[in-house]
C-alpha positions in Angstrom: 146.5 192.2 33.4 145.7 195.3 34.7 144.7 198.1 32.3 146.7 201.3 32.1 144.0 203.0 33.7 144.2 201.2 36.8 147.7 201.2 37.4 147.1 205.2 36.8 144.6 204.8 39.6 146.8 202.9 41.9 149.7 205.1 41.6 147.7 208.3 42.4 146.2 206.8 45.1 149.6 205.9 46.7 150.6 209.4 45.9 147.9 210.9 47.5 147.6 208.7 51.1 151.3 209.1 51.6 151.0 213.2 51.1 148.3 213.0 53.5 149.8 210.8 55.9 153.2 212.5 55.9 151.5 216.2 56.4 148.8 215.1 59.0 149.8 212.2 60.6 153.5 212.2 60.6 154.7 212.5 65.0 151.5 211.1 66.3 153.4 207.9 67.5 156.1 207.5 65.4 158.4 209.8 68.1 162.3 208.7 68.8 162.5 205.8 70.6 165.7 204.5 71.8 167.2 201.4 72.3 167.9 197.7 71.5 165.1 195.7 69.6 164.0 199.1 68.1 164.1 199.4 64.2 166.8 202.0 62.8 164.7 204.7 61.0 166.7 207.8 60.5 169.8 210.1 61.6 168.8 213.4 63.0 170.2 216.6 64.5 171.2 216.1 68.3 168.7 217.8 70.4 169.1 218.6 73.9 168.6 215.2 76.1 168.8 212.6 73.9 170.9 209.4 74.7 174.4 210.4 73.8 174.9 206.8 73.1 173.2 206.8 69.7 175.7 210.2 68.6 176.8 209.0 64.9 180.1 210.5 65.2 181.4 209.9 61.8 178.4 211.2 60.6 178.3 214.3 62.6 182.1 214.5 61.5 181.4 214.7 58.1 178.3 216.9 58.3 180.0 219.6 60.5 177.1 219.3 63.1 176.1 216.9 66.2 173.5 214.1 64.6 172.3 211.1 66.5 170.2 207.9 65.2 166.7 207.6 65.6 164.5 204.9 66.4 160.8 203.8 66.2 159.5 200.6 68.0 158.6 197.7 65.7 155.2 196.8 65.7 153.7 193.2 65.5 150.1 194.4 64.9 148.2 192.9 62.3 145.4 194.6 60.3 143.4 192.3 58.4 141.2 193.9 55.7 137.4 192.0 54.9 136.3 193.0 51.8 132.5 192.2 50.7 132.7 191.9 46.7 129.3 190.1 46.4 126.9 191.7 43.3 125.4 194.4 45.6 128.6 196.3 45.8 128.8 196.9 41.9 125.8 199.0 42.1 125.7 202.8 42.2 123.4 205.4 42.0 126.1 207.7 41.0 128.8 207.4 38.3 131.5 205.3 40.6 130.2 201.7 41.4 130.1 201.0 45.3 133.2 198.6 44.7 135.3 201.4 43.1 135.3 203.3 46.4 135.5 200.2 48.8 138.9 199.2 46.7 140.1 203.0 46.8 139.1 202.2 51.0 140.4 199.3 51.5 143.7 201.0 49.7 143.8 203.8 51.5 143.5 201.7 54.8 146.9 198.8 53.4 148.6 201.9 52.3 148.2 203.4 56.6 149.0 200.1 58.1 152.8 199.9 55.8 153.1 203.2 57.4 152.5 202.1 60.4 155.0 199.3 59.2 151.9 196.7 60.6 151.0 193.8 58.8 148.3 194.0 56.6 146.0 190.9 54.9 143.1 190.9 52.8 140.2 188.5 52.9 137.7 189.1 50.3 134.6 187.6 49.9 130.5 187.5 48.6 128.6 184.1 49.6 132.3 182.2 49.9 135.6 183.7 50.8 136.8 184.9 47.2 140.6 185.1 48.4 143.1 185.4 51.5 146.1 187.2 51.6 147.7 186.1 55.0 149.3 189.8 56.8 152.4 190.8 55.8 154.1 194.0 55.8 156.2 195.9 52.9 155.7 197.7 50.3 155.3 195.0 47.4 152.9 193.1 49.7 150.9 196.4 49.9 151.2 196.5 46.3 149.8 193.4 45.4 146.9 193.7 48.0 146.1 197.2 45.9 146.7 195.1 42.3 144.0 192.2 43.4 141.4 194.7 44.5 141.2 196.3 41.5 141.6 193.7 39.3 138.6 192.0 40.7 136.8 195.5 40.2 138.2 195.7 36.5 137.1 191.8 35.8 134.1 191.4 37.8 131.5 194.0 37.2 129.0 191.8 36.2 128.7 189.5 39.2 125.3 188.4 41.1 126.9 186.7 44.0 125.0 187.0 46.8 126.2 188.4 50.2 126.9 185.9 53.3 128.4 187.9 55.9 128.4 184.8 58.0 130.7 182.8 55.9 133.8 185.3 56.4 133.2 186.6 60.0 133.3 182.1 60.6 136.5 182.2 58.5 137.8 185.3 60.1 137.0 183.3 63.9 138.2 179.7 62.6 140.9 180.9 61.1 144.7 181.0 63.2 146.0 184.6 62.8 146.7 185.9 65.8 144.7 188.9 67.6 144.1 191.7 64.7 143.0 194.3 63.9 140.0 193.8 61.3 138.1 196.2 58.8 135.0 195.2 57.2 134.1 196.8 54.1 130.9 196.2 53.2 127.2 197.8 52.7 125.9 194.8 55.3 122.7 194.4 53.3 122.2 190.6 53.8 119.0 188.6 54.2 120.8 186.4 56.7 121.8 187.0 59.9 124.9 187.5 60.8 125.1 188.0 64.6 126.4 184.6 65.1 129.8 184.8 64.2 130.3 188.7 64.3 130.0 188.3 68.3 132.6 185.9 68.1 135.0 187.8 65.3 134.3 190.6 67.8 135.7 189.1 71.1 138.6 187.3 69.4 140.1 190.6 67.6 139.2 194.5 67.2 136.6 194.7 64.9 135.7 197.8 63.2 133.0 198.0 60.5 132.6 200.7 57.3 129.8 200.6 56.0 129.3 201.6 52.6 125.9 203.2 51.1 124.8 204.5 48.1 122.5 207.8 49.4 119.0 205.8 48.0 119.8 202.8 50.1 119.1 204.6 53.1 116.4 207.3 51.3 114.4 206.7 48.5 113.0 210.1 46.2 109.6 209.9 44.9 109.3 208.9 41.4 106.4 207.0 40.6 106.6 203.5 39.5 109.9 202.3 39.2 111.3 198.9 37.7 114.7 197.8 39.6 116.9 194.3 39.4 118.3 192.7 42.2 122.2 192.9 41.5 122.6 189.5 43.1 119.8 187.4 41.8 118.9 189.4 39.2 115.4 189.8 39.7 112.7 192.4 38.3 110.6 193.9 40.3 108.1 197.2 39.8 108.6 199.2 43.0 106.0 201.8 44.0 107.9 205.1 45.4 104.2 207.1 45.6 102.6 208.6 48.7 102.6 206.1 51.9 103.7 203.2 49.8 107.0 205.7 49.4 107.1 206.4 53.1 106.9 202.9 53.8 109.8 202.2 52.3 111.8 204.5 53.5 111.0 203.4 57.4 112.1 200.0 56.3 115.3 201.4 55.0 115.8 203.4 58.5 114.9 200.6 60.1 117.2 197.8 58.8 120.0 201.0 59.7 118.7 201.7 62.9 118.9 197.5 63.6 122.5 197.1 62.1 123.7 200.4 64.8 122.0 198.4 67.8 123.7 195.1 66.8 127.0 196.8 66.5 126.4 198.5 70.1 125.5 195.3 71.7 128.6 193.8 70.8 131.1 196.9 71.3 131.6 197.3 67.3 132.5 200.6 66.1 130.7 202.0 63.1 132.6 204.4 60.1 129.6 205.2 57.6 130.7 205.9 54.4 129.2 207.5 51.3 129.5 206.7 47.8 129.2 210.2 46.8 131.3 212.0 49.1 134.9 211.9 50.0 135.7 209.8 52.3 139.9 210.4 53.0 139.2 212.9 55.6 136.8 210.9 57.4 138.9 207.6 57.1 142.2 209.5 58.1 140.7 211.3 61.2 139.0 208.0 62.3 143.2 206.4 61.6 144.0 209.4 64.4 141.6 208.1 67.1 141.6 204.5 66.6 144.8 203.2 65.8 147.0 206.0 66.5 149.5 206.5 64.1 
């Protein structure tokens, strides 16, 4: 069961991505479209040159005023949402755990696609796949994609599963679903590699990664000795932030970055970095706009 709490959560979140979607991204493709195979979506004042075929004459009767129906093209796209939940992404340097905002994410992206009236799937996983949710579209599907993501975030804090990004990208290219369009959520910190597969996932459908950092997984402050744990083996380790052995670490951080960027270039991946401090609706909304055009 989901505490009161969440479902708070959930129902402001909804509240919040529809405002935003209605006052920013309402006409970018969602214009009339006329005709048969198109799905009904509502009746409008006639405006000079449309189709006097779709005049609702018993509704224009009763109104006083010409109205006509309106139409939007039915979509068959699928989005398919890959969600890492391994143990790294229930850490935090800040009061939200990294999994928090990748469920508010992942959210925020199922809530765009029903608008989009796409079908939306979820596929969550650590060093297995956790769960699949085949695409559907509606709003209790979209509903129950929210409800799972947080209910793993409510019951799972604790976990030190390790992250295998090659077992979902193989699942993601075994798997039958047709061509989709695929968002994985994750902070892609994983000692394997995972070029394999992701060159595969890549050709097959339209992959886009987020990738999720806290701000002292790509720089480090200076603060002496430090004692940190693994959140996925749970291992203790003294780590030495001072002078060159600081500086050090922070190349190595850039580094693995600067490594991840060229492997997403090679293969024609594009990249929507994502803090765990910082909002992140604006940045997912505008990159909505470009990408998938609603």
């Amino acid at each position: 069961m989901l505490s009161q709490e969440v479902l708070t959560k959930i129902k402001h979140i909804e509240i919040y991505t529809r405002r935003i979607l209605n006052n920013t991204l309402s006409g970018d493709s969602r214009s009339a479209m006329k005709g048969t195979g198109f799905e009904f979506d509502q009746i409008r004042e006639y405006q000079v040159g449309d189709d006097v075929r779709y005049i609702d004459w018993n509704a224009s009767v009763r109104m006083n005023m010409l109205l006509t129906k309106q139409y939007i093209e039915e979509r068959s796209r699928s989005v398919i949402l890959a969600v890492d939940c391994s143990g790294s992404t229930f850490f935090s340097s800040n009061e939200d755990l990294r999994f928090d905002t990748i469920a508010r994410m992942a959210s925020v992206l199922a809530l765009v696609a029903e608008y989009g009236k796409d079908h939306v799937g979820l596929l969550m996983f650590s060093d297995k796949v956790e769960l699949f949710i085949p695409p559907k579209r509606g709003r209790m599907h979209t509903r129950l994609i929210m409800e799972r993501l947080f209910y793993f975030a409510q019951h799972h804090k604790k976990t030190t599963t390790s992250t295998d990004l090659n077992g979902a990208f193989e699942y993601l290219a075994r798997r039958s679903v047709g061509k989709s369009l695929v968002f994985m959520i994750s902070d892609f910190i994983s000692e394997k590699s995972f070029s394999k597969y992701m060159n595969v996932v890549a050709k097959k459908h339209d992959f886009i990664a987020i990738r999720c950092l806290d701000t002292h997984e790509t720089k480090f402050p200076s603060v002496g000795f430090l004692p940190i744990q693994d959140s996925e083996t749970g291992e203790i380790s003294l780590l030495d932030t001072r002078g060159k052995n600081g500086v050090r670490l922070n190349a190595l951080l850039r580094e693995r970055v600067i490594e991840q960027d060229h492997l997403f270039k090679q293969y024609g991946i594009d990249v929507l970095d994502v803090r765990i401090d910082k909002s992140f609706m604006s940045d997912l909304v505008c990159f909505f706009r470009r990408r998938m055009m609603y």
